[in-house]
DSSP file (Angstrom, degrees, kcal/mol; ACC not computed):
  #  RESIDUE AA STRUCTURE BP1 BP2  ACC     N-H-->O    O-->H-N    N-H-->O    O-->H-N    TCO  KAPPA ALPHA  PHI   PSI    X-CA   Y-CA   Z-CA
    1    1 A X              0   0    0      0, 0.0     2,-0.4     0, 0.0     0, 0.0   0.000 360.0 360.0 360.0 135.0  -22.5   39.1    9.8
    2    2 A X        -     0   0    0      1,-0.1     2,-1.1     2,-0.1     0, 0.0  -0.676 360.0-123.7-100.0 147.6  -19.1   40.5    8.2
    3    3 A X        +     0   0    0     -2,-0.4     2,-0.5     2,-0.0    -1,-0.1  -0.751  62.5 144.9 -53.6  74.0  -16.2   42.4   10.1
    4    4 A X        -     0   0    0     -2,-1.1     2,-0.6     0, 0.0    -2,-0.1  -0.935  40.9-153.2-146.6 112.1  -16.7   45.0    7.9
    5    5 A X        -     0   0    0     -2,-0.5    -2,-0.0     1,-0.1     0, 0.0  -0.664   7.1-168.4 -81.5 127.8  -16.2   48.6    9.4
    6    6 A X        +     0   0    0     -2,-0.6    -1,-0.1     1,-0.0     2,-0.1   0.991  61.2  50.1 -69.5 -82.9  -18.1   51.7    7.8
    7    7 A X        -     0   0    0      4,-0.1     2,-0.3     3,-0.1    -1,-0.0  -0.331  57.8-168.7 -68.2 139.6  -16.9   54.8    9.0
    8    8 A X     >  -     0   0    0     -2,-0.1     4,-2.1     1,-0.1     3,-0.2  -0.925  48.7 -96.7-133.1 174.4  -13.3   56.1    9.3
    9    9 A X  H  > S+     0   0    0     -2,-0.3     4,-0.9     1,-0.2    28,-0.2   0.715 120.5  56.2 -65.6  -9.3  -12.4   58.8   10.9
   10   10 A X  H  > S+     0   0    0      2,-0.2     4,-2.5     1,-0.2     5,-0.2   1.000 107.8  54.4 -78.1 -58.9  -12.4   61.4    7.6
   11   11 A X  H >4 S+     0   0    0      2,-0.3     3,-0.7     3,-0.2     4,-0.3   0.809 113.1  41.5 -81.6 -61.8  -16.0   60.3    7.0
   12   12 A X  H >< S+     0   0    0     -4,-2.1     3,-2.5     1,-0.2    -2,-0.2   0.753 117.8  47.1 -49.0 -96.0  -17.0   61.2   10.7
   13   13 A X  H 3< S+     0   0    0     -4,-0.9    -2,-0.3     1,-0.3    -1,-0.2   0.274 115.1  41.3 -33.4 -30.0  -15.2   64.0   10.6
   14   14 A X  T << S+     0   0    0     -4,-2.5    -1,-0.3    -3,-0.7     2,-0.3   0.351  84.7 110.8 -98.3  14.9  -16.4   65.3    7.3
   15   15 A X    <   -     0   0    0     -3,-2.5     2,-0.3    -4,-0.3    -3,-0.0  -0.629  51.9-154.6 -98.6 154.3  -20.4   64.5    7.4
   16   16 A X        -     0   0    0     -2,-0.3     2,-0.2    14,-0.0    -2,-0.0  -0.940   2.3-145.3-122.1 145.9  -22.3   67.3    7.7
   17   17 A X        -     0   0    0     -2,-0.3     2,-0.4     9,-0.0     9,-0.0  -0.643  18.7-108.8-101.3 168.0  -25.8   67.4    9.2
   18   18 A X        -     0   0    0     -2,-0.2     2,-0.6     0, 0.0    -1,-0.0  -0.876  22.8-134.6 -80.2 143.8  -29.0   69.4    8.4
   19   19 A X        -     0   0    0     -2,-0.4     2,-0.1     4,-0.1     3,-0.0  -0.536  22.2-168.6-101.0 126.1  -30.2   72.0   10.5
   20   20 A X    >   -     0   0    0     -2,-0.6     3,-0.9     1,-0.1    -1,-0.0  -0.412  42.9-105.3 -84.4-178.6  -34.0   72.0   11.2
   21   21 A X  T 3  S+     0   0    0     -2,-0.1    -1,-0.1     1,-0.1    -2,-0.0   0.928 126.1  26.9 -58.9 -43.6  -35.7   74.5   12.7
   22   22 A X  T 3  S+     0   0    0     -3,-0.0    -1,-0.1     0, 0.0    -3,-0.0   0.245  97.5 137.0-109.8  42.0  -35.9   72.4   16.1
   23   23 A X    <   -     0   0    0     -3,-0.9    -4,-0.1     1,-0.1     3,-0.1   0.011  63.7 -76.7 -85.9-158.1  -32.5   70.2   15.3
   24   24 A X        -     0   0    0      1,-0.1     2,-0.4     2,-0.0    -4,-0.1  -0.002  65.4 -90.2 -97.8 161.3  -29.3   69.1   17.8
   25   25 A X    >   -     0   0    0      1,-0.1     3,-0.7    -6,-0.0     4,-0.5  -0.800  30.0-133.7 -83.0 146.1  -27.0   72.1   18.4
   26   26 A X  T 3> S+     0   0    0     -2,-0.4     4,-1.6     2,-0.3     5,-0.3   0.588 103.5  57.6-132.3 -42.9  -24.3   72.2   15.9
   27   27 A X  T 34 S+     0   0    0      1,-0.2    -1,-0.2     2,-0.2    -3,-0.0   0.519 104.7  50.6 -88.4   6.9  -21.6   72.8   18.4
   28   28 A X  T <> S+     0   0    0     -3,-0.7     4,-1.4     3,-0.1    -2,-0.3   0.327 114.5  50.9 -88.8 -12.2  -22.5   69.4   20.6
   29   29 A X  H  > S+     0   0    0     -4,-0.5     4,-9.9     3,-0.2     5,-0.2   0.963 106.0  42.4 -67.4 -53.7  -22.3   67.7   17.4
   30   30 A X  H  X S+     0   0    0     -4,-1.6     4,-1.3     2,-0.2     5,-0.2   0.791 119.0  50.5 -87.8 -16.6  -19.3   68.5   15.8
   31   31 A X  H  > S+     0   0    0     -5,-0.3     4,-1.4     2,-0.2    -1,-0.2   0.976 114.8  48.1 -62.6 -55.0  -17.6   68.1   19.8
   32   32 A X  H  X S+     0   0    0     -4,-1.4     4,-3.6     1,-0.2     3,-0.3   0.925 111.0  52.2 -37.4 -52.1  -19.5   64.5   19.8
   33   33 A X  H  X S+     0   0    0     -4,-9.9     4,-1.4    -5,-0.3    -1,-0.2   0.973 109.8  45.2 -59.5 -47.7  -18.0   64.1   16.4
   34   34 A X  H  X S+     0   0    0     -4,-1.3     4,-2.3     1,-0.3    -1,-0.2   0.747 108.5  54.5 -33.6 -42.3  -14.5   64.8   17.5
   35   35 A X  H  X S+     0   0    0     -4,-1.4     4,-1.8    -3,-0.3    -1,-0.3   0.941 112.6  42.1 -75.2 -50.3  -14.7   62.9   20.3
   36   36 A X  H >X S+     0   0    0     -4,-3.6     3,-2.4     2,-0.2     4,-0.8   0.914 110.7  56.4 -52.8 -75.3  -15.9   59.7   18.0
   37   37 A X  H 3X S+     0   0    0     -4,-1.4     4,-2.0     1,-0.3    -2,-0.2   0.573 113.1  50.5 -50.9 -42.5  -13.1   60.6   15.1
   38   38 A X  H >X S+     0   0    0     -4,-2.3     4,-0.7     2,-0.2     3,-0.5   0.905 110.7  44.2   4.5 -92.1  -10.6   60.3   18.5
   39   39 A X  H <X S+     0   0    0     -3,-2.4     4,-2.5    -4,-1.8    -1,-0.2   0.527 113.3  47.9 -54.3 -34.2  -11.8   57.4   19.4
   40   40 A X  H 3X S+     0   0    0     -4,-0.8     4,-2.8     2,-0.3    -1,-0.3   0.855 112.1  49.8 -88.2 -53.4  -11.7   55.9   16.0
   41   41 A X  H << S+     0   0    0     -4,-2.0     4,-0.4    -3,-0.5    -2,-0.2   0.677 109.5  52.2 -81.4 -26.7   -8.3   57.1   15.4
   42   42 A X  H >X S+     0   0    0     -4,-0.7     3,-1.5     2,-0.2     4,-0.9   0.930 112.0  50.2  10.4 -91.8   -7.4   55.4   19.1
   43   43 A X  H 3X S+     0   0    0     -4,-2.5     4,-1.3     1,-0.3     3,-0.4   0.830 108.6  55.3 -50.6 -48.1   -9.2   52.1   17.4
   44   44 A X  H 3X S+     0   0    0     -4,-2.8     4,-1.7     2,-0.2    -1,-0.3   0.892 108.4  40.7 -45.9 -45.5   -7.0   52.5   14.4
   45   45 A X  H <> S+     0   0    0     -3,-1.5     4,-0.6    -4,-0.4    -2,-0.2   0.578 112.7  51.7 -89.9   0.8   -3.7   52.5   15.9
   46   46 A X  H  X S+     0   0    0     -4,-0.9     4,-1.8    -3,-0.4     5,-0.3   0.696 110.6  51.2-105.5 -16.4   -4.2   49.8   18.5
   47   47 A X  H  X S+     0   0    0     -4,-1.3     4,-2.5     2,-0.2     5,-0.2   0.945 116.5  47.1 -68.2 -46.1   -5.7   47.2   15.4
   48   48 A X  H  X S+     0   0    0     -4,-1.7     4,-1.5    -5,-0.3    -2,-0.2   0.948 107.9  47.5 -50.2 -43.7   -2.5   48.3   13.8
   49   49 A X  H  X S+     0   0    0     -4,-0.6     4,-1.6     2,-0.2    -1,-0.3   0.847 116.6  52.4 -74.7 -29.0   -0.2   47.7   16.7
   50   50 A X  H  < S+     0   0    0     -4,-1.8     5,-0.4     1,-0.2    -2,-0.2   0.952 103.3  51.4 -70.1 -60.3   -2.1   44.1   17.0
   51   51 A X  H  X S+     0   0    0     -4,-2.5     4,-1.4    -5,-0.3     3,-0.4   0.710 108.0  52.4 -34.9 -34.3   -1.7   43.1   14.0
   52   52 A X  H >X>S+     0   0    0     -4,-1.5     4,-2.8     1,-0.3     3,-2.1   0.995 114.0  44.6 -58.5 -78.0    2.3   43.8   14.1
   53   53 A X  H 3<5S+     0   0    0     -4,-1.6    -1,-0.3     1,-0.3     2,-0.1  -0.999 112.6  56.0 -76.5 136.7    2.7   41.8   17.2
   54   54 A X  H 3>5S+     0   0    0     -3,-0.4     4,-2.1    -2,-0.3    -1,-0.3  -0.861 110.9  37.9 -25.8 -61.8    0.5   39.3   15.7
   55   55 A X  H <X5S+     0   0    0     -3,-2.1     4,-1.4    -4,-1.4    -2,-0.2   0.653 121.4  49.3 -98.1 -28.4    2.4   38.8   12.7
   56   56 A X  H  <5S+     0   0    0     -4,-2.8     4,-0.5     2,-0.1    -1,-0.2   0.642 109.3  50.7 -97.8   6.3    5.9   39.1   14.9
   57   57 A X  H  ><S+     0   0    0     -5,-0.5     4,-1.7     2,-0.1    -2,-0.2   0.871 109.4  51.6 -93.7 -30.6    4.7   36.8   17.4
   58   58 A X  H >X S+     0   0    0     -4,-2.1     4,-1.3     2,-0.2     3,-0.7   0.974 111.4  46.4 -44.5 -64.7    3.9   34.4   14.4
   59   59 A X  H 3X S+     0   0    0     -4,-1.4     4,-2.6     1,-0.2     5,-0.3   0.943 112.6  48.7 -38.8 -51.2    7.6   34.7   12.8
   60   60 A X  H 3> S+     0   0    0     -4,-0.5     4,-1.5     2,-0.2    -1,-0.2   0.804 107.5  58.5 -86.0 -17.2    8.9   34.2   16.2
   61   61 A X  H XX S+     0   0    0     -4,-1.7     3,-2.9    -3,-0.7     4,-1.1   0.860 117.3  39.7 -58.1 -91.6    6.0   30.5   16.6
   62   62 A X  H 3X S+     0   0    0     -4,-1.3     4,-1.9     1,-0.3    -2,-0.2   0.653 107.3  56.1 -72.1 -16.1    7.8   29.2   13.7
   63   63 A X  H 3X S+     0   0    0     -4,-2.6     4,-1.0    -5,-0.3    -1,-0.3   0.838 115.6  45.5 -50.8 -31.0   11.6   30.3   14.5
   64   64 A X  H XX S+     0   0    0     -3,-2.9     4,-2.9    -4,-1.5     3,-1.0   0.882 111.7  52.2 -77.3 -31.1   10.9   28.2   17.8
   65   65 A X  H 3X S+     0   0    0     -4,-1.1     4,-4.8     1,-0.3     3,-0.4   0.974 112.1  47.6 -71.6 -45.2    9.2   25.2   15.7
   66   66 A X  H 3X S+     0   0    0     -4,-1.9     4,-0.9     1,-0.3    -1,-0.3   0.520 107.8  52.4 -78.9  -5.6   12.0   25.0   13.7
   67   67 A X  H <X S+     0   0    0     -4,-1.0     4,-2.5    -3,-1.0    -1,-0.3   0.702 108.6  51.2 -73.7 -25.0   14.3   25.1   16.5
   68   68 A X  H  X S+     0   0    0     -4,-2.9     4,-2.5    -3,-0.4     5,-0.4   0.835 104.4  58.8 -73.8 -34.0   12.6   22.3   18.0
   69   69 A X  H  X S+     0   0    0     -4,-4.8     4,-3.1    -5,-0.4     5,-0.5   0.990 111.2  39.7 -54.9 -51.4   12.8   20.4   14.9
   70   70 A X  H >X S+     0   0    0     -4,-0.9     3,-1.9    -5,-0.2     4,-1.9   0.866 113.7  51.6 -41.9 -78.1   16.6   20.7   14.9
   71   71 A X  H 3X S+     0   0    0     -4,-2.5     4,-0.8     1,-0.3     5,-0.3   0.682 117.5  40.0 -21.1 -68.5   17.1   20.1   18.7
   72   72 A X  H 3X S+     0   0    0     -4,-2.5     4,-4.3     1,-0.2     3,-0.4   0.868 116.0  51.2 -63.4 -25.4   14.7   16.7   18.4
   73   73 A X  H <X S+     0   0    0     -4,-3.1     4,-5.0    -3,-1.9    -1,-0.2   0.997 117.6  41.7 -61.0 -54.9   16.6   15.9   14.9
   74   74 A X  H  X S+     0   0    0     -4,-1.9     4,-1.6    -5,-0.5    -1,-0.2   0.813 111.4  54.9 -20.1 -57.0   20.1   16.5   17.3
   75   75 A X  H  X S+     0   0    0     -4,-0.8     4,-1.8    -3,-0.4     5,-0.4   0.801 110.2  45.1-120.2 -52.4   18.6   14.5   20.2
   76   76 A X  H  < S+     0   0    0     -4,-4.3    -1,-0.3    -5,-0.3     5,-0.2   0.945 107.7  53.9 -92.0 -17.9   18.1   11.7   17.9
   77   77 A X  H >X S+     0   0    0     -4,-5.0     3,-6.6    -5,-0.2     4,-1.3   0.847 116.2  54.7 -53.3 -93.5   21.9   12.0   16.0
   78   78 A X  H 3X S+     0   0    0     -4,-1.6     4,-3.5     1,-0.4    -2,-0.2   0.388 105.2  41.8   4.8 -69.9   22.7   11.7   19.9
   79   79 A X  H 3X S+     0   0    0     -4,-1.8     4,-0.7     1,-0.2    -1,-0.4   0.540 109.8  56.1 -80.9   4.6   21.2    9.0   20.9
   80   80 A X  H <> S+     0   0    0     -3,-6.6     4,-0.8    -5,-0.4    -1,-0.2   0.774 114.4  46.5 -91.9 -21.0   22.1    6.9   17.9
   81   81 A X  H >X S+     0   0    0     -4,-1.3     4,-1.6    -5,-0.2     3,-0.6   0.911 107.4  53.7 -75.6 -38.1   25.4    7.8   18.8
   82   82 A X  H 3X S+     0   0    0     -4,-3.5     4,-1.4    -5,-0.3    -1,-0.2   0.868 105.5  53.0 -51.7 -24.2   25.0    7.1   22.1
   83   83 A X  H 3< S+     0   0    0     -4,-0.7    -1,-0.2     1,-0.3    -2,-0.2   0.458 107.3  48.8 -98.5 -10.8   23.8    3.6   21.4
   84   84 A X  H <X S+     0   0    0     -4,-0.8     4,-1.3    -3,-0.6    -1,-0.3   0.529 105.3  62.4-111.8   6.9   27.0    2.4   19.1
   85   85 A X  H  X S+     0   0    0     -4,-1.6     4,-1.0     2,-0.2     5,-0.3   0.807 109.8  43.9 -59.9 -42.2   29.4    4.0   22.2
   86   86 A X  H  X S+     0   0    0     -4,-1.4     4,-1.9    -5,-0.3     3,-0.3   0.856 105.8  56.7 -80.0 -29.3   27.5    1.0   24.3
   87   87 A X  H  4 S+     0   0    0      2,-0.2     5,-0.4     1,-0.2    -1,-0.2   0.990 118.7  34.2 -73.8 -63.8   27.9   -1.4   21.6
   88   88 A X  H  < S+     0   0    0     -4,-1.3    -2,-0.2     1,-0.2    -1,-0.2   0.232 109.1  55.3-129.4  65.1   31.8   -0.7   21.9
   89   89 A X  H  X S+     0   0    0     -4,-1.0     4,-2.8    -3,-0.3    -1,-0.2   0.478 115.0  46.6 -98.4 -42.7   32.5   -0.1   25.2
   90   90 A X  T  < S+     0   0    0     -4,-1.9     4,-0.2    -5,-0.3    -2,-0.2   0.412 116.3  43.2 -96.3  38.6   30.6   -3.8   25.7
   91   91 A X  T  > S+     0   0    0      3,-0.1     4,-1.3     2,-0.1    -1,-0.2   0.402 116.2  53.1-125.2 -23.9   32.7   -5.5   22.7
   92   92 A X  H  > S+     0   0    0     -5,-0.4     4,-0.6     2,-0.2    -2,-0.2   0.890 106.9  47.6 -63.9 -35.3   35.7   -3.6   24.3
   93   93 A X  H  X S+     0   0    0     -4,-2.8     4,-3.2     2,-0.2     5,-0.2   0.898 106.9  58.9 -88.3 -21.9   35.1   -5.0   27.4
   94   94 A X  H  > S+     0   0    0      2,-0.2     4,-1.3     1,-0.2     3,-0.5   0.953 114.4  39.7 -23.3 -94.8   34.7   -8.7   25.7
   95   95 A X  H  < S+     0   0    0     -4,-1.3     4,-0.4     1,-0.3    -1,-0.2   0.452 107.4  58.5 -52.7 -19.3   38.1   -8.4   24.4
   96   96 A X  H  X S+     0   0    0     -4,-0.6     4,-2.5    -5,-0.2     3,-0.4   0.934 112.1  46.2 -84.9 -43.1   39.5   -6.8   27.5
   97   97 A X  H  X S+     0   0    0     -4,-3.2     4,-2.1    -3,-0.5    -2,-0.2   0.880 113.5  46.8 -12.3 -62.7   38.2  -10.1   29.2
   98   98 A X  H  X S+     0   0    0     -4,-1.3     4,-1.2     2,-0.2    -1,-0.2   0.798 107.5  54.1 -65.5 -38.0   39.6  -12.3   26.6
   99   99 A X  H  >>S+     0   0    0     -3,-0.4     4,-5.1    -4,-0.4     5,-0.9   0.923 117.5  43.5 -75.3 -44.6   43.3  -10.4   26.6
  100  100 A X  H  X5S+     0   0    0     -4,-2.5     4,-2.7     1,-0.3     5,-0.3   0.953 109.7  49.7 -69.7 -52.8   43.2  -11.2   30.5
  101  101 A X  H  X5S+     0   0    0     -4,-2.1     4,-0.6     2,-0.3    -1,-0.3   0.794 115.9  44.9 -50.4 -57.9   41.9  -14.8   30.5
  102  102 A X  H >X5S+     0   0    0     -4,-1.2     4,-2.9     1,-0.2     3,-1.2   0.938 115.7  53.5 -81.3 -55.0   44.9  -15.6   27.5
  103  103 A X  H 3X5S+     0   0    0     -4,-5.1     4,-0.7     1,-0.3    -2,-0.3   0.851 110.6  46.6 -70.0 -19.3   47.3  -13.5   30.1
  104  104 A X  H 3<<S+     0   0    0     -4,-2.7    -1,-0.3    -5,-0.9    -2,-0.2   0.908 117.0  37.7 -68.5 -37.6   46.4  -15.6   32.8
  105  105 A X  H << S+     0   0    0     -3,-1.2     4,-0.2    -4,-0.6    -2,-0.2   0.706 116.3  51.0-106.7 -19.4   46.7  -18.6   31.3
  106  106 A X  H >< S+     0   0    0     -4,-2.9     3,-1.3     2,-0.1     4,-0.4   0.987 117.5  42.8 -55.4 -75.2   49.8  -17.6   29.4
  107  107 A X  T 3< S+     0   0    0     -4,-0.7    -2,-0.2    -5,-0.3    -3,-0.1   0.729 102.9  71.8 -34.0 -29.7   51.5  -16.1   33.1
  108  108 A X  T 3  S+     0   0    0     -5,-0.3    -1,-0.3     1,-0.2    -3,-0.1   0.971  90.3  52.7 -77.1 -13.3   50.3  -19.0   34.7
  109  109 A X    <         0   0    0     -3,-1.3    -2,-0.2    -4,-0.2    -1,-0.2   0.956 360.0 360.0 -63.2 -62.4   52.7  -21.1   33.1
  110  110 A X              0   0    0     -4,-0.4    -1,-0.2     0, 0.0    -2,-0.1   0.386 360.0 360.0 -64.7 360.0   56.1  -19.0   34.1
């Protein structure tokens, strides 16, 4: 079955019935109609209004993805950085070892 809506509100609003001798009164119709064309018009503006926040809550999905892409892209400059600071802070501390151990054994002498 298709989504496919029939009537808009001109179409209510403009059909005209025929009158039988034993038909509907002609001024509960065209109130009934009114009341649909309303309703309809009601149903128009709130599909519109979804569809906007639909299509600005989408923009605003991918402005977050692509701020989570940065961050993790960040987060991983970060940790690569983090990970040569540990490499020499422990070759710094090697060589601060090494200076003291030769000043030790230099000093111990005088």
């Amino acid at each position: 079955m298709a989504n496919k809506i029939q009537l808009s509100p001109k179409k209510i609003l403009n059909k005209h019935f025929q009158i039988d001798f034993k038909g509907y009164s002609a001024t509960e119709v065209d109130y009934f109609l009114d009341t649909v064309v309303e309703d309809y018009e009601t149903f128009a503006q709130m599909l519109n209004e979804s569809y906007e926040q639909i299509e600005n809550l989408q923009k605003e999905n991918e402005a977050l993805k692509m701020k989570i892409a940065n961050m993790e892209r960040e987060h991983l400059i970060q940790q690569d950085n983090l990970r040569s600071m540990e490499e020499n802070l422990s070759s710094n501390v090697d060589l601060l070892k090494r200076i003291s151990n030769l000043e030790k054994e230099v000093y111990k002498n005088k």
